[in-house]
Backbone bond lengths (Angstrom), bond angles and torsions (degrees), N, CA, C in turn:
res aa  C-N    CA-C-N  psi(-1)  N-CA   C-N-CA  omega(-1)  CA-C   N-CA-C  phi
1 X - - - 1.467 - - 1.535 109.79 -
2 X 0.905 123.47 112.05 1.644 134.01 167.67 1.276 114.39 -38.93
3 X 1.583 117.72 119.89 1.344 109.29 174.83 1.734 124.87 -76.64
4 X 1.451 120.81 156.68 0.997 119.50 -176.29 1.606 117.70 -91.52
5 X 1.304 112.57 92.25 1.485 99.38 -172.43 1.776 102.75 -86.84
6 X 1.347 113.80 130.73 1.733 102.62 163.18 1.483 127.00 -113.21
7 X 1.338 96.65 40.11 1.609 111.03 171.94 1.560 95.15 -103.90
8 X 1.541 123.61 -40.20 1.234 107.11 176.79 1.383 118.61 -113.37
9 X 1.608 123.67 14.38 1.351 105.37 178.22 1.548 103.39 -93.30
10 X 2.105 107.00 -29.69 1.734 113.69 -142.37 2.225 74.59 -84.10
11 X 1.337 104.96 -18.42 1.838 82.89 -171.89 1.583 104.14 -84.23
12 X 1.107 102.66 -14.40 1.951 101.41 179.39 1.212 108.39 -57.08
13 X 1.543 112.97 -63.03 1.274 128.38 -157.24 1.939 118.66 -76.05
14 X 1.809 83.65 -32.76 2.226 91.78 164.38 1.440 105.30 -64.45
15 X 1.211 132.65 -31.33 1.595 140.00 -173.39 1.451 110.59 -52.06
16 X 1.774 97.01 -55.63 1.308 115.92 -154.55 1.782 100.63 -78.61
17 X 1.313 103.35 -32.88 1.806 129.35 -176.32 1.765 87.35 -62.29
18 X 0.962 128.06 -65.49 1.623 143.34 -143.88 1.538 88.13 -75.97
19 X 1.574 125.16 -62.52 1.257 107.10 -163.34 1.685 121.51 -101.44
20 X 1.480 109.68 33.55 1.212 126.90 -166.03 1.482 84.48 -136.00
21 X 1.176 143.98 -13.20 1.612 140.33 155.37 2.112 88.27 80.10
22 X 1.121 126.76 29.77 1.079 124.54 -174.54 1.479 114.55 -37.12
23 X 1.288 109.48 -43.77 1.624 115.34 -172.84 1.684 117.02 -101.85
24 X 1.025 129.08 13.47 1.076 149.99 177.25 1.709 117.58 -58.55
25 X 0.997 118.43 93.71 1.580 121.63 -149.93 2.182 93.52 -83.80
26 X 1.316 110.22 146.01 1.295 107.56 178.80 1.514 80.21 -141.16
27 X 1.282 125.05 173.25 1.271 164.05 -147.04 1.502 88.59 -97.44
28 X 1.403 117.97 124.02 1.950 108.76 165.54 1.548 86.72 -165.07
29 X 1.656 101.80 92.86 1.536 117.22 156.26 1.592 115.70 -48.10
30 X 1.537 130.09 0.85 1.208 131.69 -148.05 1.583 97.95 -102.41
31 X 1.952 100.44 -29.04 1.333 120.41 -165.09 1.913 112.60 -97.47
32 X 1.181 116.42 156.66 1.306 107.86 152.33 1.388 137.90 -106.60
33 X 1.428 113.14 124.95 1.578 123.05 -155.91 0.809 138.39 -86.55
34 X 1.595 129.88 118.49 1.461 145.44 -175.77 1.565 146.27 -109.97
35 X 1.169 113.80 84.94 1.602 126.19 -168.37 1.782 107.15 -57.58
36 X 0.996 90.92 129.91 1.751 99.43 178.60 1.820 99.62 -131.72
37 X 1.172 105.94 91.91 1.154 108.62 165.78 2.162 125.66 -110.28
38 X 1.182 115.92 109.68 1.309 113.27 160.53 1.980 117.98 -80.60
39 X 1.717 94.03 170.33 1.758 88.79 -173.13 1.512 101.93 -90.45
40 X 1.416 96.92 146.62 1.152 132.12 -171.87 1.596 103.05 -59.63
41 X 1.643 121.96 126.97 1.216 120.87 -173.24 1.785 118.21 -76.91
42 X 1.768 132.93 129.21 1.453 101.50 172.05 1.301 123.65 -72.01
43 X 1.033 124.73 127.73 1.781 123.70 -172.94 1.675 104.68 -62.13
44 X 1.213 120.14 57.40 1.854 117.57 169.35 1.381 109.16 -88.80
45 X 1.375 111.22 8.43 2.105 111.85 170.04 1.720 101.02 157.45
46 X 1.501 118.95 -153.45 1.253 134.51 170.56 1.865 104.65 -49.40
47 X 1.188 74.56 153.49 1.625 99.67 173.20 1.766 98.69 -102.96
48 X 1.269 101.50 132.75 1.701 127.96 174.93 1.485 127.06 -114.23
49 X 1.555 103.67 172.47 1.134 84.53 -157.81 2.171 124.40 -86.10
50 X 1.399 96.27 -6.29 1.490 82.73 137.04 1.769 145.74 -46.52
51 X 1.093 114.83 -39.72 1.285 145.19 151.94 1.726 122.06 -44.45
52 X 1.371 105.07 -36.36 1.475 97.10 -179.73 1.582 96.45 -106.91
53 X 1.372 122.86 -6.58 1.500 112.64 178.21 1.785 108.45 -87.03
54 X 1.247 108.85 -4.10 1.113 107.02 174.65 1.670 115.35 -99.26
55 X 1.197 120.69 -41.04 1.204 125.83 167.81 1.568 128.68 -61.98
56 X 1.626 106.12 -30.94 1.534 113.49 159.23 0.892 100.33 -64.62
57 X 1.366 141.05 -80.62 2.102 118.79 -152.19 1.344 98.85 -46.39
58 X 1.685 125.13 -60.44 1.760 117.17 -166.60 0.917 119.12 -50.32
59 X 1.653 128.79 -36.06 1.466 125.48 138.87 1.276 151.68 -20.30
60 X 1.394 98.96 -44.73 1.844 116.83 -168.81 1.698 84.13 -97.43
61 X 1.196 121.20 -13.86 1.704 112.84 -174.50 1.455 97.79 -69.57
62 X 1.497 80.81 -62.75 1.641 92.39 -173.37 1.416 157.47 -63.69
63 X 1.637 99.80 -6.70 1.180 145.16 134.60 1.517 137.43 -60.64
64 X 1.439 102.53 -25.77 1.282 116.14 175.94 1.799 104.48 -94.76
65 X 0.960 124.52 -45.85 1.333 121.16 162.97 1.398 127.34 -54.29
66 X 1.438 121.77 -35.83 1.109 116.80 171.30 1.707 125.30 -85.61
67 X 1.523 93.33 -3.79 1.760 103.20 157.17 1.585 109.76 -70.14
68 X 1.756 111.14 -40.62 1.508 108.56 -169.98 1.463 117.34 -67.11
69 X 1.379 112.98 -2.70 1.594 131.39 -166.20 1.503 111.04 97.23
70 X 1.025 140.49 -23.59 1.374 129.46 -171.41 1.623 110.73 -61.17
71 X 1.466 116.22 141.89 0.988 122.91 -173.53 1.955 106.80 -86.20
72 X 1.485 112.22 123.28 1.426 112.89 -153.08 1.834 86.50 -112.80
73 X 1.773 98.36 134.37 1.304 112.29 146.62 1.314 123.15 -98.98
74 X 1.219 139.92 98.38 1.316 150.59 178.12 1.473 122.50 -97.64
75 X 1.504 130.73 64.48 0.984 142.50 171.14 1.599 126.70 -64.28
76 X 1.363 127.91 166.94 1.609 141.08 -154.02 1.595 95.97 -158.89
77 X 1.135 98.38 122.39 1.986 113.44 148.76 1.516 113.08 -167.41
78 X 1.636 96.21 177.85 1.450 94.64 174.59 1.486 106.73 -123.52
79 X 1.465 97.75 144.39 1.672 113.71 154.60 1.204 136.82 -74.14
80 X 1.661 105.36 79.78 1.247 120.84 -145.58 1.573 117.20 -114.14
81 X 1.461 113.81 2.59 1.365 126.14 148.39 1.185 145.80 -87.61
82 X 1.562 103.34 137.40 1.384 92.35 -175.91 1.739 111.67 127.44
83 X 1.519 106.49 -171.14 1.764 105.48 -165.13 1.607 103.26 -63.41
84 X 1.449 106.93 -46.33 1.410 114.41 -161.54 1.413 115.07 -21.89
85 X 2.009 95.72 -65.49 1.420 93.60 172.86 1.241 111.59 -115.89
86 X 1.432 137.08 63.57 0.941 139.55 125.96 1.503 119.88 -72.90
87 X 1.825 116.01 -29.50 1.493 105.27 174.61 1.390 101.21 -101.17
88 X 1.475 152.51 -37.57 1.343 113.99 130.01 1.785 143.57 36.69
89 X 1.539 80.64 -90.71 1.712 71.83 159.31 1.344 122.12 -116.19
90 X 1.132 103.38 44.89 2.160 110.68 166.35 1.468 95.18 -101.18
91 X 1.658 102.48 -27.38 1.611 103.86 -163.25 1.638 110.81 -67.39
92 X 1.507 96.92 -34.27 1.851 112.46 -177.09 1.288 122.08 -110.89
93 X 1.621 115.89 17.63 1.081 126.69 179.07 1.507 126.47 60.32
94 X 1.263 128.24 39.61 1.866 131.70 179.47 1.146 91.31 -130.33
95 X 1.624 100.01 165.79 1.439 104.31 171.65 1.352 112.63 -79.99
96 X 1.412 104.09 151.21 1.596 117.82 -173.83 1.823 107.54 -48.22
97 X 1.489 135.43 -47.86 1.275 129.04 142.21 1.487 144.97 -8.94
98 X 1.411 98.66 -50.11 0.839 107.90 171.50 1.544 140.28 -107.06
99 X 1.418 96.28 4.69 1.525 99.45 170.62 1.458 91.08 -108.94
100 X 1.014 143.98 -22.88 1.355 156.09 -169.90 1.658 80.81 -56.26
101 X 1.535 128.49 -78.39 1.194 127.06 -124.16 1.622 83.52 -93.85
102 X 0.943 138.36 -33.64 1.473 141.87 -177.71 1.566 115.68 -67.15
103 X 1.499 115.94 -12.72 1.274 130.65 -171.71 1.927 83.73 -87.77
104 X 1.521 99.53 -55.81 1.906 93.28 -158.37 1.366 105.06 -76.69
105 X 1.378 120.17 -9.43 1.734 116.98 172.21 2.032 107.64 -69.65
106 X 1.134 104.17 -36.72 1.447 109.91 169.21 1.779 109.77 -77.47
107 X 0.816 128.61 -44.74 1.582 112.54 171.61 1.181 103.97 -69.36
108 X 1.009 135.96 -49.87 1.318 124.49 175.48 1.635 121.28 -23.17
109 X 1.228 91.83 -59.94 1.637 120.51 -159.42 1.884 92.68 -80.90
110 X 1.251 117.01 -27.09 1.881 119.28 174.29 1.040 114.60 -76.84
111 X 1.899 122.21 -34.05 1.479 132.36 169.19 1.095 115.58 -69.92
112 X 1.442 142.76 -50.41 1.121 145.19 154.52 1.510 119.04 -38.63
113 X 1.004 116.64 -26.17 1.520 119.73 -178.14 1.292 105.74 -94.62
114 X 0.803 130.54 -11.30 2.011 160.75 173.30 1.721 84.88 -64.47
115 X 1.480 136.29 -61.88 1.226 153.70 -102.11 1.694 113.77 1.35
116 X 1.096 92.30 57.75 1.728 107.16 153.55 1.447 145.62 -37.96
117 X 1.243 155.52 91.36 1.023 129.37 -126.29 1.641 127.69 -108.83
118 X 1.652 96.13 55.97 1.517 125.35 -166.73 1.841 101.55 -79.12
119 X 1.338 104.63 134.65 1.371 120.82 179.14 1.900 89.60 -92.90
120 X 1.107 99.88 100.05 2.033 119.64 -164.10 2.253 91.17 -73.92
121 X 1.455 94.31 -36.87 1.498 83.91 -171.07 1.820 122.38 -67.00
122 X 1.307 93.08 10.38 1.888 105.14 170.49 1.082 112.91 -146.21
123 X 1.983 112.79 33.54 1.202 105.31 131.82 1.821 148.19 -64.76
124 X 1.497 110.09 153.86 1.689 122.33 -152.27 1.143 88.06 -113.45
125 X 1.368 102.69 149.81 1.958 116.25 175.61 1.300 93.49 -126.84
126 X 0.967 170.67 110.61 1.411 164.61 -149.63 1.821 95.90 -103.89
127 X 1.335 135.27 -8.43 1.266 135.07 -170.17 1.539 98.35 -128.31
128 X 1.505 125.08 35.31 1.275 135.82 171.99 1.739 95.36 -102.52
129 X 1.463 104.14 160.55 1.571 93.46 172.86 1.461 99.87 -97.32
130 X 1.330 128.77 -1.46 1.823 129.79 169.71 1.419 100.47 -55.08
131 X 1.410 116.40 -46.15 1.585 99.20 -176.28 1.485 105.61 -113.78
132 X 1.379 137.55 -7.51 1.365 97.78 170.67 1.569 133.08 -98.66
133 X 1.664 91.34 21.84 1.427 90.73 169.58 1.717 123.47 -87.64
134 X 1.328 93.55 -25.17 2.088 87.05 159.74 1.889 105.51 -78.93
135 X 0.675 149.70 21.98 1.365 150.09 134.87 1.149 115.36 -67.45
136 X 1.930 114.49 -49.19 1.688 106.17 168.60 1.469 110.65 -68.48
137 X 1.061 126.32 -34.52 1.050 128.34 -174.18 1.479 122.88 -68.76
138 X 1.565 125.51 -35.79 1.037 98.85 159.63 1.282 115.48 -90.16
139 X 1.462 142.60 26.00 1.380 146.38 167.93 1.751 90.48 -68.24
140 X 1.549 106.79 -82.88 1.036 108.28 164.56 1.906 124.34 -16.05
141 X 1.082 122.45 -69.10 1.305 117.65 -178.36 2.015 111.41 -61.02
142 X 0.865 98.58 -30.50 1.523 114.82 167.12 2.117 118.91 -54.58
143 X 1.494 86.55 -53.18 1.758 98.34 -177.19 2.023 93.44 -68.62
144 X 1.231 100.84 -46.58 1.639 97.62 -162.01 2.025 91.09 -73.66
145 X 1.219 136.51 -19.78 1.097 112.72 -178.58 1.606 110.79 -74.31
146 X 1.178 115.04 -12.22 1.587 128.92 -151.13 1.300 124.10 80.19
147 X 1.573 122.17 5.47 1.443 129.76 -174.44 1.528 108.75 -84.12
148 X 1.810 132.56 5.27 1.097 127.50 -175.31 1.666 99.26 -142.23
149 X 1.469 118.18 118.73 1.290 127.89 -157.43 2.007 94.02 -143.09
150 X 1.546 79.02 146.52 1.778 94.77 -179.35 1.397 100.21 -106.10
151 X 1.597 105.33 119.43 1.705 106.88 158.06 1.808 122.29 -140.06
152 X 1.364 120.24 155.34 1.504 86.86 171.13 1.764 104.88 -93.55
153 X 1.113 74.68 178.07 2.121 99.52 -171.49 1.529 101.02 -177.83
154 X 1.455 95.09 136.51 1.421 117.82 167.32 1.749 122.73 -49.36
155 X 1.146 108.55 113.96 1.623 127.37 -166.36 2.251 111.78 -100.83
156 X 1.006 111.61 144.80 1.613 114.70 162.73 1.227 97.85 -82.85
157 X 1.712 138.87 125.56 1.251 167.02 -140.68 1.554 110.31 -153.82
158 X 1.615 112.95 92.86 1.313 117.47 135.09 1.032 148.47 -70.08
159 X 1.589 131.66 87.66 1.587 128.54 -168.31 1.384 98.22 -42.32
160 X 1.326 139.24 -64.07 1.715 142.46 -126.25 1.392 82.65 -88.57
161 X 1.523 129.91 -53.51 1.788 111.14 -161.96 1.634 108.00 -92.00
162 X 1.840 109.58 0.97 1.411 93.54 171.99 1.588 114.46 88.83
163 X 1.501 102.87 1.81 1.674 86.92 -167.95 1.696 102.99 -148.93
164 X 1.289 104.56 -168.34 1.599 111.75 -178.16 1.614 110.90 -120.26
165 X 1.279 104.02 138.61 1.852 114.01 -163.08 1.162 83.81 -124.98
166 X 1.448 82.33 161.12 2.046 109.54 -168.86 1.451 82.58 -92.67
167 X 1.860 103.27 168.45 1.453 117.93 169.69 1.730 113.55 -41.61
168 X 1.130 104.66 -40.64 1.553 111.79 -156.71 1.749 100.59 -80.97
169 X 1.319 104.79 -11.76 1.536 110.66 179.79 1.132 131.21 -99.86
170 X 2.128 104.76 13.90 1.530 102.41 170.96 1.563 88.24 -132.20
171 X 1.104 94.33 132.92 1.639 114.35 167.71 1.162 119.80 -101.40
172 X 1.672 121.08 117.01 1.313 111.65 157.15 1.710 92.47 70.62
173 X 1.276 127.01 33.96 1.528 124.97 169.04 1.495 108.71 79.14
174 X 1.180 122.09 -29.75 1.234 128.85 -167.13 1.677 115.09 -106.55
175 X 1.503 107.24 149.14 1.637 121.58 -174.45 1.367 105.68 -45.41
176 X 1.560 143.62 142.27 1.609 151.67 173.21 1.542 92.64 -79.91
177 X 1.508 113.91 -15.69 1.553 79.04 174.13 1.794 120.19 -141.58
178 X 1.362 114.80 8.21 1.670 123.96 158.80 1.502 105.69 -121.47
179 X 1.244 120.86 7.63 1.392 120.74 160.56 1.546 111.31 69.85
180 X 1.934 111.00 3.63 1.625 114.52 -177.90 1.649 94.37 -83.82
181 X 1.483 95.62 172.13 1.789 128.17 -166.68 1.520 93.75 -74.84
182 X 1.839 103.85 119.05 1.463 88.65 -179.29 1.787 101.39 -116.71
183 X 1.799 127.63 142.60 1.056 150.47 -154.28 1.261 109.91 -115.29
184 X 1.569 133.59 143.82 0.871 118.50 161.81 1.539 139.61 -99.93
185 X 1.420 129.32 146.83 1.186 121.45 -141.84 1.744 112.67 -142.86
186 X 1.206 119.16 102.37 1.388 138.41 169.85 1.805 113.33 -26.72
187 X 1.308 105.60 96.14 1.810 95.67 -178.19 1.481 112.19 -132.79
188 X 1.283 132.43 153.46 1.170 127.73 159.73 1.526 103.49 -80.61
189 X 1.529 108.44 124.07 1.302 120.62 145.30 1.140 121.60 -157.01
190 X 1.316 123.03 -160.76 1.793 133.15 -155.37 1.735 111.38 -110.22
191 X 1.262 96.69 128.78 1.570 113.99 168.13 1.335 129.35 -98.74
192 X 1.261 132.50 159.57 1.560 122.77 159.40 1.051 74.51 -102.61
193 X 1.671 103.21 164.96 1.355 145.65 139.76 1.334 142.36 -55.60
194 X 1.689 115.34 22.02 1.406 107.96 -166.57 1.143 122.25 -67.88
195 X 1.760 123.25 20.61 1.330 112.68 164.60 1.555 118.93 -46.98
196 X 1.222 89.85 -44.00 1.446 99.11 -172.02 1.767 123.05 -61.78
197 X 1.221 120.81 -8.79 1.187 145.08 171.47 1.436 114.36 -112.24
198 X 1.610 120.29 0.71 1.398 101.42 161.95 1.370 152.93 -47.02
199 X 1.278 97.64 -44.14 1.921 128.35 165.27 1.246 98.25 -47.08
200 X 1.248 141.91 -39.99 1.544 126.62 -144.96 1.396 82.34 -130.20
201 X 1.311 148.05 -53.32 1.804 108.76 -176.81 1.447 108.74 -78.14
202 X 1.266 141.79 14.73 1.459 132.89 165.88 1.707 89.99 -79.51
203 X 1.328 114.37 -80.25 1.428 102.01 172.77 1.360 136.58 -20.96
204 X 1.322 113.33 -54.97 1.335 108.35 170.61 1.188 131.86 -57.85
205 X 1.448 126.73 -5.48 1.438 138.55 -132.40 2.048 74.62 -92.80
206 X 1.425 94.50 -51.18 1.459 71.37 -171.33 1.597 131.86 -89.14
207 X 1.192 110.14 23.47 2.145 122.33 151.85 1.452 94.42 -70.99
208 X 1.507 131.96 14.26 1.821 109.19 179.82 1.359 101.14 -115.99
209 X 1.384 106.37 70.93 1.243 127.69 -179.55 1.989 113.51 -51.58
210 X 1.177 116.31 137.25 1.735 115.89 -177.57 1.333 88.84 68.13
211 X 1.319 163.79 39.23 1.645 140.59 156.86 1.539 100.62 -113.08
212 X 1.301 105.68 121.91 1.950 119.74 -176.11 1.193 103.80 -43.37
213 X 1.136 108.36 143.64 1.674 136.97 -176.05 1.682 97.77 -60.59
214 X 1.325 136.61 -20.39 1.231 136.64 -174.15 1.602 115.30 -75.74
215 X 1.405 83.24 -44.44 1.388 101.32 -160.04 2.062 93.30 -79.14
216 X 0.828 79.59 -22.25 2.201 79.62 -170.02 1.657 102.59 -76.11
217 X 1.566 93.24 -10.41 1.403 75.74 -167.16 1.393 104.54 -120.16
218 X 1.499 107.54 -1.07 2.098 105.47 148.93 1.394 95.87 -76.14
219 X 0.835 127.43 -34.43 1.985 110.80 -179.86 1.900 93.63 -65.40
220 X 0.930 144.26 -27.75 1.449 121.16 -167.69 1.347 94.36 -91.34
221 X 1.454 123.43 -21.26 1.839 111.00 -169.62 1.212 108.80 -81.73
222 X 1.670 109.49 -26.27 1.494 111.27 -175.27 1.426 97.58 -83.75
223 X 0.916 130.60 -23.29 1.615 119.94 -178.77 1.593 110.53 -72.42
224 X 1.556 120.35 -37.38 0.811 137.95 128.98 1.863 97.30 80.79
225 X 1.292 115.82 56.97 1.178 132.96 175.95 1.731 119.93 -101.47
226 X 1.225 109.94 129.79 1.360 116.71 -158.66 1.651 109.67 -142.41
227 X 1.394 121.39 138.72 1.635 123.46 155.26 1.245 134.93 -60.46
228 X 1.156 148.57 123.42 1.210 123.81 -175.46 1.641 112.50 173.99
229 X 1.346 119.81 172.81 1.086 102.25 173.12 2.104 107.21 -131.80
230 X 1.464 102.89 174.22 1.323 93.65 170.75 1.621 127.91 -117.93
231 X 0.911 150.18 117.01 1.485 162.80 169.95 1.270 112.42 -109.92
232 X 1.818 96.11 157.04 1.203 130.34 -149.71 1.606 96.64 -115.64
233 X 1.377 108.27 120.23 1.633 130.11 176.12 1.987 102.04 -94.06
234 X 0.898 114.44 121.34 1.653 117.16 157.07 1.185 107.22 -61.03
235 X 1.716 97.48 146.90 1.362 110.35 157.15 1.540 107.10 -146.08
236 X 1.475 113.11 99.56 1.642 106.27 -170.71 1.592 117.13 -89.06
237 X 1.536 115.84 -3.39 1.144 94.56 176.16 1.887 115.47 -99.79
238 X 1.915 92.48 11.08 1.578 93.69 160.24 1.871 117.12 -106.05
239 X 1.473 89.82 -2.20 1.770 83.17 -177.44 1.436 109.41 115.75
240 X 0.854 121.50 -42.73 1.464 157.87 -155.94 1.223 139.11 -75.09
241 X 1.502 140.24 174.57 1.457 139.15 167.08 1.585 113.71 -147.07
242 X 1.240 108.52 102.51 2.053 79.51 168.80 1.157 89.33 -124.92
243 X 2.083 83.01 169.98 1.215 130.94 -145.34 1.709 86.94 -89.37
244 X 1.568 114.96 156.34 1.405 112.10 168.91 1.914 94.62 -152.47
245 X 0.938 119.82 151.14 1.357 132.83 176.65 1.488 120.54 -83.33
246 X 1.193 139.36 168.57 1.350 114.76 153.19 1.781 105.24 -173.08
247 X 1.186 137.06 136.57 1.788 126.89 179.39 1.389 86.41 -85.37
248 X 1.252 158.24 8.80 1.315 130.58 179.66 1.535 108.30 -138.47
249 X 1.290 103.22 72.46 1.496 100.56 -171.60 1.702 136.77 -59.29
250 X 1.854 97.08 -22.62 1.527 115.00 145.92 1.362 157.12 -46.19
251 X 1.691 95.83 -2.33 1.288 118.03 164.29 1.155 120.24 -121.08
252 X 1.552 118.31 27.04 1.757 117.55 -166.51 1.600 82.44 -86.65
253 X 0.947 145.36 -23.94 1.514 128.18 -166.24 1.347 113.46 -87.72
254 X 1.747 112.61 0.74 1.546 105.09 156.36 1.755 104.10 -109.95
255 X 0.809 132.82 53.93 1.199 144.78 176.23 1.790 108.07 -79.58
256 X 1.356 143.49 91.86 1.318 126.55 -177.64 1.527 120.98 -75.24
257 X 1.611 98.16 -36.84 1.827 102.87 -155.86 1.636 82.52 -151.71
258 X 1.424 107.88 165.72 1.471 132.83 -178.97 1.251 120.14 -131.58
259 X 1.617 126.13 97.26 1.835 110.20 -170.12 1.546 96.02 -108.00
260 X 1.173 79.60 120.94 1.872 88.65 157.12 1.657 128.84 -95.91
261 X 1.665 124.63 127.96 1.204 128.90 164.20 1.924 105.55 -7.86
């Protein structure tokens, strides 16, 4: 029985894959079309093996569809902007550039060795200025629609990474990813407006056909659309009136006391 070596069969055959553009998706109105996209890795070092259990199934999908005939776009990049690795490389001393880009030349070279079956010529760098200038740009188209507005509001505050984490990104009080005490912290910054799009991604929520009932329904809290109305409570020994919200406006007349943050 012939042994299986895969130092020299799996590099023969990535060679032959790589310079024969095997996976290379072109346009064929003839076919019916199927996007297989997994998330984009941040380049802060090696890829693990979380990392390859995710890229094998999107693989075997995507492979499996293009057995059924559908013509498959199977794209690769990294999410490579931003704090992550900006402290990254404060942590190891290079410029953020350059460990940035030296991180995705090695995944590169780990995915490929994967032989994965990514069409590489529409790979995304998300920390290229090719793509993040339509990001400013639609920021930009965003500020001029009125859908992007500056206010302050109370933020989750990591001193050590420098930045602000979503609910889901402090555990147990503490940062998901240096494990320091995270505080909250008063900032001016920028919002969209998806009020204005509430109606229509609650609706949509359910075209996300196969996605766990858990997960659909942090997308409805974060969307976070509600009935209700707003009124004004006195306060005369500040001068004053504030505003308070409420969906059940039929019980404001048992209302005793009002605490504010």
């Amino acid at each position: 029985m012939e042994r299986y070596s895969p130092q020299d069969i799996e590099s023969k055959w990535q060679k032959k894959w790589e310079e024969g553009k095997v996976y290379k998706t072109e346009a064929d109105a003839s076919r019916p079309k199927y996007y297989a996209l997994e998330m984009f890795p941040y380049p802060s070092g090696n890829l693990h093996m979380g990392h390859v259990r995710n890229y094998a199934i999107g693989d075997v999908m995507a492979r499996y569809k293009t057995m059924e005939g559908f013509n498959v776009l199977h794209p690769m990049g990294f999410d490579s902007f931003g704090m992550p690795a900006e402290n990254a490389a404060i942590k190891h001393g290079v410029k953020p550039a350059d460990w940035t880009y030296s991180n995705i030349e090695n995944m590169e070279k780990q995915q490929k060795k994967l032989g994965l079956s990514y069409d590489w010529d529409r790979e995304v760098k998300t920390c290229d200025p090719s793509y993040y200038k339509w990001t400013q740009w639609l920021f930009e188209l965003f500020y001029k629609r009125g859908l992007a507005y500056k206010k302050k509001a109370s933020v989750n505050w990591c001193d050590t990474c420098g930045t602000v984490l979503a609910n889901e990104q402090v555990i147990d009080g503490k940062c998901w990813r240096c494990d320091h005490e995270v505080h909250k912290k008063d900032l001016s910054q920028w919002f969209l407006k998806i009020t204005d799009y509430a109606d229509v991604l609650l609706k949509d929520l359910d075209k996300l056909k196969g996605w766990p009932e858990r997960v659909k329904t942090m997308q409805d809290n974060w969307i976070g659309r509600s009935e209700g109305l707003e009124f004004n409570l006195e306060a005369p020994e500040l001068d004053t009136s504030i505003a308070a919200y409420t969906t059940r406006p039929d019980t404001v007349y048992g209302i005793t006391f009002l605490a504010l943050a």
